[in-house]
MOPAC internal coordinates of N, CA, C and O (Angstrom, degrees):
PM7 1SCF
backbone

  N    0.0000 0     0.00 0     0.00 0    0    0    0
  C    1.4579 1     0.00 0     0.00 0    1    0    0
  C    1.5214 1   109.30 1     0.00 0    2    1    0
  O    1.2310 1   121.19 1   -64.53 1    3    2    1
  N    1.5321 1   115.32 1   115.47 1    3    2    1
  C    1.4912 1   110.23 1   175.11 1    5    3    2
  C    1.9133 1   111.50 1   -65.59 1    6    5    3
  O    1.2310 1   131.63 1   -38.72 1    7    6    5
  N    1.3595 1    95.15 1   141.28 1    7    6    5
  C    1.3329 1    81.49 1   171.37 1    9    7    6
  C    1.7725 1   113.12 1  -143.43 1   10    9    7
  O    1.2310 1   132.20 1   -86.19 1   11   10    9
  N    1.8335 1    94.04 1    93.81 1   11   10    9
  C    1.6365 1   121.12 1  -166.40 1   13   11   10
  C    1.2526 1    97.63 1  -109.16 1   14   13   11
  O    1.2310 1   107.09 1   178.15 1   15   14   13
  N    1.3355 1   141.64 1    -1.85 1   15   14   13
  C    1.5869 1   136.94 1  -175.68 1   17   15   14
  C    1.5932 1   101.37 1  -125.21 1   18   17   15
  O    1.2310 1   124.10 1   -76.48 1   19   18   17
  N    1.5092 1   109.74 1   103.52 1   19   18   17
  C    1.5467 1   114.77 1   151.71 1   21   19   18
  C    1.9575 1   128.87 1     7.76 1   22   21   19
  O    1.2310 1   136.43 1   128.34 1   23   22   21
  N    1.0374 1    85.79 1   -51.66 1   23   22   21
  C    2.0454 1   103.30 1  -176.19 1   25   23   22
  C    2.0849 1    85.29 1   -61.28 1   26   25   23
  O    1.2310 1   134.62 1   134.25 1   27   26   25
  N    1.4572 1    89.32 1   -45.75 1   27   26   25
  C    1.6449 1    77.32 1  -143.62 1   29   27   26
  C    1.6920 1    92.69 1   -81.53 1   30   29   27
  O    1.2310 1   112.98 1   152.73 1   31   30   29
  N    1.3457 1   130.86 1   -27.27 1   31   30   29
  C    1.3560 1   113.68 1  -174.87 1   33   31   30
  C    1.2875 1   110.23 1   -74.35 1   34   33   31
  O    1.2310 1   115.48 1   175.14 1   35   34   33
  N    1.5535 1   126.18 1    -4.86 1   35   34   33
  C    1.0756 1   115.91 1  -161.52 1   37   35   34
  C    1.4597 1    97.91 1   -94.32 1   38   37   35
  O    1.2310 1   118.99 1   151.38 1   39   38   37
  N    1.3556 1   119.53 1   -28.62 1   39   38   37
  C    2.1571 1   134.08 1  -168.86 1   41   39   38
  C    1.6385 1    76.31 1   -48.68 1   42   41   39
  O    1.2310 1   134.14 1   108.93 1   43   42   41
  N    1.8975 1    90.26 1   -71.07 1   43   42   41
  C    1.9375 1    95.31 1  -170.19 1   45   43   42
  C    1.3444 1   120.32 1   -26.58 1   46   45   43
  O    1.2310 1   119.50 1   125.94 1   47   46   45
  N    1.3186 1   118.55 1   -54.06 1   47   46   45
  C    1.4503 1   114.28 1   176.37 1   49   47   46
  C    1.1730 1   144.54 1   -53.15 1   50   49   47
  O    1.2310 1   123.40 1   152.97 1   51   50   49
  N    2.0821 1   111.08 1   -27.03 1   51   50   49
  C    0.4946 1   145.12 1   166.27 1   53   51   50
  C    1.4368 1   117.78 1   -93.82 1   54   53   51
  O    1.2310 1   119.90 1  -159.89 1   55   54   53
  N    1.5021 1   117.80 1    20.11 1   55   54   53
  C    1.7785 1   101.65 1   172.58 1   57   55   54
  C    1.6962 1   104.24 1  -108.02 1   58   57   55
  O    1.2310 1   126.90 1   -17.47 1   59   58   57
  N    1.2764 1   104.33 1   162.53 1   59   58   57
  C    1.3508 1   128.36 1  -169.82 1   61   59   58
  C    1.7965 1    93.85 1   -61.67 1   62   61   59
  O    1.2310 1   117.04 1   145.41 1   63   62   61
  N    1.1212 1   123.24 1   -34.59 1   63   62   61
  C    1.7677 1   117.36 1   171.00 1   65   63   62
  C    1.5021 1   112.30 1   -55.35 1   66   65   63
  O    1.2310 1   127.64 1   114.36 1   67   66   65
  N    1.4518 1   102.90 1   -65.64 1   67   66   65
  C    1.4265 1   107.65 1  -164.46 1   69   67   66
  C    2.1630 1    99.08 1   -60.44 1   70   69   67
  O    1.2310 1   127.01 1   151.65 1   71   70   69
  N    1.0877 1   104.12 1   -28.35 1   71   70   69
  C    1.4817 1    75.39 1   178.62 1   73   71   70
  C    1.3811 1   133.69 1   -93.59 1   74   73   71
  O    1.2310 1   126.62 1   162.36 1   75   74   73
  N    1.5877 1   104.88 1   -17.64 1   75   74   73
  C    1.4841 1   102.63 1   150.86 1   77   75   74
  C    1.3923 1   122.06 1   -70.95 1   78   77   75
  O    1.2310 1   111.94 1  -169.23 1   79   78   77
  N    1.3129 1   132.80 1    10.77 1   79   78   77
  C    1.8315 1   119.58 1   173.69 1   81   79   78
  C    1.3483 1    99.02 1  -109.42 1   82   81   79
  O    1.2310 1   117.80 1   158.60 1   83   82   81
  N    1.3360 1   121.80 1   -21.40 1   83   82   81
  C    1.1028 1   137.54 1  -175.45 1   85   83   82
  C    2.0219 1   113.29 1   -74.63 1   86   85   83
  O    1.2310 1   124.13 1   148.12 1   87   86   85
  N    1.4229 1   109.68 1   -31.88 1   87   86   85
  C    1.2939 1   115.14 1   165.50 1   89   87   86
  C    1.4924 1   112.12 1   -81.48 1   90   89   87
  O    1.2310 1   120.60 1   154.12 1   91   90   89
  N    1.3695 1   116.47 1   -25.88 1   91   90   89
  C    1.5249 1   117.90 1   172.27 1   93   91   90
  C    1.2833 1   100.84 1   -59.13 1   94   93   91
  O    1.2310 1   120.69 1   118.53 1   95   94   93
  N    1.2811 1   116.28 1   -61.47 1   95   94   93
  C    1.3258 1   120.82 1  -179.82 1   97   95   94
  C    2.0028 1   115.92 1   -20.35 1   98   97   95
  O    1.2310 1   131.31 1   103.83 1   99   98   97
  N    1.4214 1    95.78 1   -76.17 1   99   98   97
  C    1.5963 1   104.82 1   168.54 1  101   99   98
  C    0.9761 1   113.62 1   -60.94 1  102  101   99
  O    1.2310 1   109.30 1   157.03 1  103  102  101
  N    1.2463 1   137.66 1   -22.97 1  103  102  101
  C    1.8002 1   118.51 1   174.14 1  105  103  102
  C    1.5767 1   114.52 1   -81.79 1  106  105  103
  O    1.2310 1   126.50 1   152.21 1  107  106  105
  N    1.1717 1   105.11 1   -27.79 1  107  106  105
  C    1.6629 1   104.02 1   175.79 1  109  107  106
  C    1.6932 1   112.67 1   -90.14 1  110  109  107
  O    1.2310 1   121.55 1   171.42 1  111  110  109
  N    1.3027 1   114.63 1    -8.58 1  111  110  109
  C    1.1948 1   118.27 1   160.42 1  113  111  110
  C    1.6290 1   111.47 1   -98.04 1  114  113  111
  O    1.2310 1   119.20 1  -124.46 1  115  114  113
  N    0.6792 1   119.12 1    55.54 1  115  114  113
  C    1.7122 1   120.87 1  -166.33 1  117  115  114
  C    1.4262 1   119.41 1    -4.59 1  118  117  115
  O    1.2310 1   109.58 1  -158.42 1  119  118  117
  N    1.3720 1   137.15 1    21.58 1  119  118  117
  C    0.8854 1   138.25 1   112.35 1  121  119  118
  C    1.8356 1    94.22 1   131.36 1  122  121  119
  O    1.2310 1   134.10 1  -143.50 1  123  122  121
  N    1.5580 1    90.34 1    36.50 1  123  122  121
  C    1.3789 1   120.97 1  -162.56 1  125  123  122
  C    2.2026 1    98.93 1  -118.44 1  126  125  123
  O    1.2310 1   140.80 1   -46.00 1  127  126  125
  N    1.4803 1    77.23 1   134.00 1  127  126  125
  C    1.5905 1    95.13 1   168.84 1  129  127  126
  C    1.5595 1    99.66 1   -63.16 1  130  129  127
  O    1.2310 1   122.97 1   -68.43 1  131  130  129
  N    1.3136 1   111.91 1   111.57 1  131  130  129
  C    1.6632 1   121.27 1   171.78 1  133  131  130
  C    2.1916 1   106.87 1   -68.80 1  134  133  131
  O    1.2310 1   120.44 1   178.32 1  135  134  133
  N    1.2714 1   116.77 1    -1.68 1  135  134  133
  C    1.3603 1   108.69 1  -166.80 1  137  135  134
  C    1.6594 1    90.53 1  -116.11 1  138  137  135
  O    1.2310 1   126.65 1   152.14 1  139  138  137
  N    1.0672 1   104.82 1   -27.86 1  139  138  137
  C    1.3714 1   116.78 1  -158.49 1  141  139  138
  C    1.9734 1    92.52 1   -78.41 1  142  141  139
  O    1.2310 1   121.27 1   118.43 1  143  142  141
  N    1.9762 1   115.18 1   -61.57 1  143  142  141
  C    1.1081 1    97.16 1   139.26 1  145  143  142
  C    1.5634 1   154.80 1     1.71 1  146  145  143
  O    1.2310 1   125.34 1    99.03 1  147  146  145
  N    1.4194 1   107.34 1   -80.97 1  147  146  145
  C    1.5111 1   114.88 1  -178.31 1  149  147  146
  C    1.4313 1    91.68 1   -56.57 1  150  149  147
  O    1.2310 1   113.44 1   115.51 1  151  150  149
  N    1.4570 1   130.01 1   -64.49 1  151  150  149
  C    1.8237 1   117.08 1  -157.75 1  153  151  150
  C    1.4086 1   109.12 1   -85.70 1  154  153  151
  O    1.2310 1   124.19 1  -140.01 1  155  154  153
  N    1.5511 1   109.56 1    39.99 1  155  154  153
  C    1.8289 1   112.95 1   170.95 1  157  155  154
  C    1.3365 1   128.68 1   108.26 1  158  157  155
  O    1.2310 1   125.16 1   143.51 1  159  158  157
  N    1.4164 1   107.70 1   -36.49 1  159  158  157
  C    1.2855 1   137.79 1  -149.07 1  161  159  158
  C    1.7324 1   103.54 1   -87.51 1  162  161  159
  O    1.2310 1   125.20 1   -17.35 1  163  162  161
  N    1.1780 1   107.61 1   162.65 1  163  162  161
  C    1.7392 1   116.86 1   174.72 1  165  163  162
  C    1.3718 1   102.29 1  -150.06 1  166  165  163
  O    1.2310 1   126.33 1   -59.11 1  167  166  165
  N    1.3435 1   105.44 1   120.89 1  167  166  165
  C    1.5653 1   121.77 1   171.78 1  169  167  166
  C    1.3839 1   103.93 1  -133.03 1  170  169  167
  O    1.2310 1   122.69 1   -57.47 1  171  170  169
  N    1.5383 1   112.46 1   122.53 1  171  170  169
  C    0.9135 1   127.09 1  -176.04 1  173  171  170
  C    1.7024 1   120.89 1  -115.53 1  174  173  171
  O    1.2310 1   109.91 1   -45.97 1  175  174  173
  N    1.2638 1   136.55 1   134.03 1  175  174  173
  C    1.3567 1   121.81 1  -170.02 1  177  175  174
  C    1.6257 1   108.26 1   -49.41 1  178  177  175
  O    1.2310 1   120.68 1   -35.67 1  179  178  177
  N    1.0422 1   116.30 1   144.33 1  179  178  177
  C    1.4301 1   134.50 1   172.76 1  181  179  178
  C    1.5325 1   113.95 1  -173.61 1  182  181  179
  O    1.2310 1   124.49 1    -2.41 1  183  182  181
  N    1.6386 1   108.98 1   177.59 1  183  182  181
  C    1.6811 1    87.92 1  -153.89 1  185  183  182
  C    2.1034 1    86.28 1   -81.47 1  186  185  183
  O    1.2310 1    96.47 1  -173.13 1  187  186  185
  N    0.5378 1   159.18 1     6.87 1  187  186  185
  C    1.4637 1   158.18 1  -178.05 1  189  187  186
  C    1.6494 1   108.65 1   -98.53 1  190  189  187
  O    1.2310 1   120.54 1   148.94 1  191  190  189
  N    1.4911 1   116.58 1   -31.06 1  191  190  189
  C    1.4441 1   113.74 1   164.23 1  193  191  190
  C    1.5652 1   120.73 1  -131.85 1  194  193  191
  O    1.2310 1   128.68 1   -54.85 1  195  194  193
  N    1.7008 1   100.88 1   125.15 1  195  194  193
  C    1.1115 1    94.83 1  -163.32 1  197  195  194
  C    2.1438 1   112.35 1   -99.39 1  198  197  195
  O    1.2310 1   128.87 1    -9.42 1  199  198  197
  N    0.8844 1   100.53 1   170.58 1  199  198  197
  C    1.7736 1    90.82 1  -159.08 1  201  199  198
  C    1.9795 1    92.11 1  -117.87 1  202  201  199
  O    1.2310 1   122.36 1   -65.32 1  203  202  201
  N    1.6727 1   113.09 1   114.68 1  203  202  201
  C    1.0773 1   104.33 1   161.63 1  205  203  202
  C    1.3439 1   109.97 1   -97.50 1  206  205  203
  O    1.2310 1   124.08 1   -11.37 1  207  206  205
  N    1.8210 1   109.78 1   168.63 1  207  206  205
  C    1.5045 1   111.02 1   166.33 1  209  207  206
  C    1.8745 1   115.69 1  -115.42 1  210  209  207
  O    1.2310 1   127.50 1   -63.36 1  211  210  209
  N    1.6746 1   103.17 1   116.64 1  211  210  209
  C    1.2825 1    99.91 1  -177.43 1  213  211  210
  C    1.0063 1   147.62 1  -119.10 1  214  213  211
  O    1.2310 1   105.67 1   -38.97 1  215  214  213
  N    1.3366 1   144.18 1   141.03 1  215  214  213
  C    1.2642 1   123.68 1  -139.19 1  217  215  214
  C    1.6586 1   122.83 1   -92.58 1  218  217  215
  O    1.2310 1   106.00 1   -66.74 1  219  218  217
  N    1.2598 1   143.59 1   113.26 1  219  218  217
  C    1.1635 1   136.55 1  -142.72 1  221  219  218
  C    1.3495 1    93.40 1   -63.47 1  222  221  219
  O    1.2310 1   120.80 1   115.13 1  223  222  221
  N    1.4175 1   116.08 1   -64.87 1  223  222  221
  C    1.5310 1   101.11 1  -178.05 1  225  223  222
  C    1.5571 1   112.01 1  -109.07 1  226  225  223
  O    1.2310 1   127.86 1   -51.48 1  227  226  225
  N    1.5354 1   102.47 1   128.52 1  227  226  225
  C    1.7379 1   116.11 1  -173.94 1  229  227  226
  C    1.6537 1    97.88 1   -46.68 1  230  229  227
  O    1.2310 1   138.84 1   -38.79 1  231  230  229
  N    1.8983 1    81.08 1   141.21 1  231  230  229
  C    1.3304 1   117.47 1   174.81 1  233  231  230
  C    1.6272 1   109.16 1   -63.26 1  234  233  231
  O    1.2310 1   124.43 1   151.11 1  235  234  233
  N    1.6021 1   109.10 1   -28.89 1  235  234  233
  C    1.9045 1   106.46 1   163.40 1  237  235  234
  C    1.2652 1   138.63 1   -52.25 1  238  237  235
  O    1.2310 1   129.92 1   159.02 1  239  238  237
  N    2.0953 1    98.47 1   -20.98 1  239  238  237
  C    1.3903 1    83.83 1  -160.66 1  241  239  238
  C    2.0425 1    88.48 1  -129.93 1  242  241  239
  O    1.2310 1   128.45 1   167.87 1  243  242  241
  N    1.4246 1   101.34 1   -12.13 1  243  242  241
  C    1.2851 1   116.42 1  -176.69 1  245  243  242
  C    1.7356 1   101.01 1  -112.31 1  246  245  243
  O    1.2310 1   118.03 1  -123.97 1  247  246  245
  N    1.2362 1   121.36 1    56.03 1  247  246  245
  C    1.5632 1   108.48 1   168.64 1  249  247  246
  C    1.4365 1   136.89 1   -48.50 1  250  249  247
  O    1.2310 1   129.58 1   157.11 1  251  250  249
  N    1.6568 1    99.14 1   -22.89 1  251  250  249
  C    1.4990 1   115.95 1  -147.84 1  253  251  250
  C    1.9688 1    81.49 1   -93.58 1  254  253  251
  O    1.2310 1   113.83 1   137.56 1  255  254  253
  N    1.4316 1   129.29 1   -42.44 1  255  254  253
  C    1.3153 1   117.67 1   177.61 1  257  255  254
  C    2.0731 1   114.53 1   -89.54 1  258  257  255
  O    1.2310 1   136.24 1  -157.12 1  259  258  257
  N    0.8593 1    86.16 1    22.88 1  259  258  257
  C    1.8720 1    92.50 1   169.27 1  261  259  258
  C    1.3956 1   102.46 1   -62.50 1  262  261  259
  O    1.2310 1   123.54 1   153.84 1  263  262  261
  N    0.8517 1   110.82 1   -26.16 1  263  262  261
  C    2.0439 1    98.12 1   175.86 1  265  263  262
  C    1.2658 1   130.19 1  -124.21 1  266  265  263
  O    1.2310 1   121.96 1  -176.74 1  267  266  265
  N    1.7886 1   113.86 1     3.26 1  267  266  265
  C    1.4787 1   120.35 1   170.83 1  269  267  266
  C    1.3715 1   105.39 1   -71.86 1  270  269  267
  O    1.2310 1   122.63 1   -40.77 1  271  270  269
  N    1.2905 1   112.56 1   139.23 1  271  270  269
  C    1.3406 1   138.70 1   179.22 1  273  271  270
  C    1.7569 1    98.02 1   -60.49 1  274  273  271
  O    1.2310 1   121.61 1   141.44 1  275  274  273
  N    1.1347 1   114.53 1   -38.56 1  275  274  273
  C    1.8339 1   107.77 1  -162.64 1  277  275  274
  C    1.7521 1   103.37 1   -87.35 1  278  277  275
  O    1.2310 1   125.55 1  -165.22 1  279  278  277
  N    1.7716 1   106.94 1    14.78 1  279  278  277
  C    1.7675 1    88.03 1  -179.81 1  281  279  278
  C    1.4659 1    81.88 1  -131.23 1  282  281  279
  O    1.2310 1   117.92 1  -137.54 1  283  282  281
  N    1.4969 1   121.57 1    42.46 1  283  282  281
  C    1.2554 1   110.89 1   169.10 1  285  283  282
  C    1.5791 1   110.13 1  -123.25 1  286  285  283
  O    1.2310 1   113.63 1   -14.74 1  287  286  285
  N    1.4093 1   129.65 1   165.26 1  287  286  285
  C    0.9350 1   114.86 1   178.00 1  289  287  286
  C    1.6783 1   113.43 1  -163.51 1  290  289  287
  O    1.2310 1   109.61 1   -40.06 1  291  290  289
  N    1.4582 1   137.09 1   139.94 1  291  290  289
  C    1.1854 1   127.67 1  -155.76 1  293  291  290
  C    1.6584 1   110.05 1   -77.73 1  294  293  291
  O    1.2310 1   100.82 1   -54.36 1  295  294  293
  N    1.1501 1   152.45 1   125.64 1  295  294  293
  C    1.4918 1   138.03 1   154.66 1  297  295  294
  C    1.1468 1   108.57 1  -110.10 1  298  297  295
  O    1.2310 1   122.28 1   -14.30 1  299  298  297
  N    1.6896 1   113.24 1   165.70 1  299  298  297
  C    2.0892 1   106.43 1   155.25 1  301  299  298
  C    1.5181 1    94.58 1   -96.16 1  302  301  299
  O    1.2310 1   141.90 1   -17.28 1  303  302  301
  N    1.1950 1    75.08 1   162.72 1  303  302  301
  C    1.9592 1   105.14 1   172.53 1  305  303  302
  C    1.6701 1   115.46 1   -22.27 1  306  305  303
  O    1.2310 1   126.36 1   128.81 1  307  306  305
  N    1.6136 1   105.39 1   -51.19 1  307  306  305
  C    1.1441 1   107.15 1   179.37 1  309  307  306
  C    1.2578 1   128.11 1   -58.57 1  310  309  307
  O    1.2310 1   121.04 1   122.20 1  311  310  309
  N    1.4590 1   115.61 1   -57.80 1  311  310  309
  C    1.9140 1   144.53 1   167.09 1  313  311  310
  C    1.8864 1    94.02 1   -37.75 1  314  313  311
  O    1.2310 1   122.28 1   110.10 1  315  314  313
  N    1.6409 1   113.24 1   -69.90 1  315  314  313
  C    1.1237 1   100.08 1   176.32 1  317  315  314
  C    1.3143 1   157.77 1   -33.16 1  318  317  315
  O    1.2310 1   134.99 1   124.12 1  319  318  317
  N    1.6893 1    88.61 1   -55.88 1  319  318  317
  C    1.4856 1   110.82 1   158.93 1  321  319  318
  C    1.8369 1   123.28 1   -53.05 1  322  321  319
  O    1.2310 1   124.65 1   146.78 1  323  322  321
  N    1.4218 1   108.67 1   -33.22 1  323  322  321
  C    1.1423 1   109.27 1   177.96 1  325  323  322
  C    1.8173 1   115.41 1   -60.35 1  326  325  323
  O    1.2310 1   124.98 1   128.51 1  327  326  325
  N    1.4053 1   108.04 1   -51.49 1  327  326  325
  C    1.2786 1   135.64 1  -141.17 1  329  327  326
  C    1.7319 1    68.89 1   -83.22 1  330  329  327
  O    1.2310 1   106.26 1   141.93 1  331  330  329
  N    1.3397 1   143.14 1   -38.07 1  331  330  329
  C    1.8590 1   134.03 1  -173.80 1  333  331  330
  C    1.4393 1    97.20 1   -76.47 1  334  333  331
  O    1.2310 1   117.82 1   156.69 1  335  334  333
  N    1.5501 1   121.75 1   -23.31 1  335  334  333
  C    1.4017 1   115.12 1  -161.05 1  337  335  334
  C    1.5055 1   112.11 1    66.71 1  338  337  335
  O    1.2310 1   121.13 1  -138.97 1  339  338  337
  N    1.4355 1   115.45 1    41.03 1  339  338  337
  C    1.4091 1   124.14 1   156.05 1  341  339  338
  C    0.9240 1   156.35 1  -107.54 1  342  341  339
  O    1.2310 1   128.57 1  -122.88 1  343  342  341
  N    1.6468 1   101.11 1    57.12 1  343  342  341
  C    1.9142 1   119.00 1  -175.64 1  345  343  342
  C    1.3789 1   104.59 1   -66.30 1  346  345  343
  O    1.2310 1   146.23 1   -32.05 1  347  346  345
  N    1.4556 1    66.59 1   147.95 1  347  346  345
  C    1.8904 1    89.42 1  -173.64 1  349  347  346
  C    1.6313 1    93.34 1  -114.78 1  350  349  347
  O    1.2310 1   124.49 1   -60.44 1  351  350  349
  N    1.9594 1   108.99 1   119.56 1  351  350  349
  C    1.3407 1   109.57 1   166.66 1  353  351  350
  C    1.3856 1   116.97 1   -88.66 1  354  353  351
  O    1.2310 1   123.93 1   -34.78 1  355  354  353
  N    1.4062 1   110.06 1   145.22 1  355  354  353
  C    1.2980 1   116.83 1   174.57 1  357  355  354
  C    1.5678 1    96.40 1   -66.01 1  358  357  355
  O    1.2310 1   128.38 1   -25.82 1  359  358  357
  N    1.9164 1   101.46 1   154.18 1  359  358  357
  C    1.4847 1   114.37 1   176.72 1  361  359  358
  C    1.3682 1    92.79 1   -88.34 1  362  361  359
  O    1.2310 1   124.14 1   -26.55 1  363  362  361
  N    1.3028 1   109.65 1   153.45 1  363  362  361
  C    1.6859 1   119.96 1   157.02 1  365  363  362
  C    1.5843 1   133.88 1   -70.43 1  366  365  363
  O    1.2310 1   127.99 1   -46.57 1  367  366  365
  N    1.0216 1   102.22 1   133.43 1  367  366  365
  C    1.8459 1   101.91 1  -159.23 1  369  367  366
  C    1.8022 1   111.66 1   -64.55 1  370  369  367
  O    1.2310 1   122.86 1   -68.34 1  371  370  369
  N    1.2571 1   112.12 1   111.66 1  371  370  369
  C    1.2440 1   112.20 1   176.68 1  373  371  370
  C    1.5556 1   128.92 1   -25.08 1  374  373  371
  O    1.2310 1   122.08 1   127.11 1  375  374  373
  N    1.4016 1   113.62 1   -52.89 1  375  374  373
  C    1.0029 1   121.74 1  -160.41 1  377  375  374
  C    1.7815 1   102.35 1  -100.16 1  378  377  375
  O    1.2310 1   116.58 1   -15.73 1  379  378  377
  N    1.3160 1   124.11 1   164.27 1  379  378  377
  C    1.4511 1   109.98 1   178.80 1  381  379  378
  C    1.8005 1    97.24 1  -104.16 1  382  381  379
  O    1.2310 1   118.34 1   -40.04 1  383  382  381
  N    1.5027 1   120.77 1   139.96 1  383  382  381
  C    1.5838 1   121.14 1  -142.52 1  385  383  382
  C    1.8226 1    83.21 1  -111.41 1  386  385  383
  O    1.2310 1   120.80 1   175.24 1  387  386  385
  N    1.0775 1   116.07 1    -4.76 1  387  386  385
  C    1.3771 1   127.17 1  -164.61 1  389  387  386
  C    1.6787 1   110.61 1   -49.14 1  390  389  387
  O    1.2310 1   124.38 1   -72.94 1  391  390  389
  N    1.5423 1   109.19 1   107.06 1  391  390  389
  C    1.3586 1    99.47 1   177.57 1  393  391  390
  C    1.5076 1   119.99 1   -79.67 1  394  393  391
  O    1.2310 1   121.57 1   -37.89 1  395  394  393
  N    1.6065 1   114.59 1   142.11 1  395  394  393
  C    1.1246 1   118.08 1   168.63 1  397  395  394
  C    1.6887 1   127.62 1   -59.63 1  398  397  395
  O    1.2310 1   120.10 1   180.00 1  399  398  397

């Protein structure tokens, strides 16, 4: 099943498969940012870091491995976001804060 339309990646996300391979995922990654890892680091779920699971190769273009355990892999939010290329810019402050 391709899954290139929103409706449908989201069912996926939401099915009873993807979230049990998806907890395998974190238990065999000990529940550790695997990127965060490689450059030293240990991030571990807690309520301050949160741990996604991602898929090495997209579920758009790789449907058929959306649920093998070996194209998954643990990151936090941050690592993730990098690896989508999804910086978030700060807005510029309306007002000028400039003290006299």
């Amino acid at each position: 099943m391709p899954y290139t339309k929103h409706k449908d990646k989201m069912r996926f996300y939401r099915s009873k498969d993807w979230l049990y391979i998806r907890e395998e995922a974190l238990k065999r990654d000990n529940y550790e940012c695997q990127q965060c890892k490689r450059d030293g680091l240990v991030k571990i779920s807690s309520g301050k870091t949160k741990l996604n699971v991602h898929h090495k190769k997209e579920i758009e273009t790789h449907p058929e491995l959306a649920l093998e355990l070996d194209n998954l892999e643990t990151l936090c939010v941050s690592c993730h976001n990098k690896v989508h290329d999804r910086g978030y810019v700060r807005q510029k402050k309306k007002w000028n804060d400039e003290r006299w």
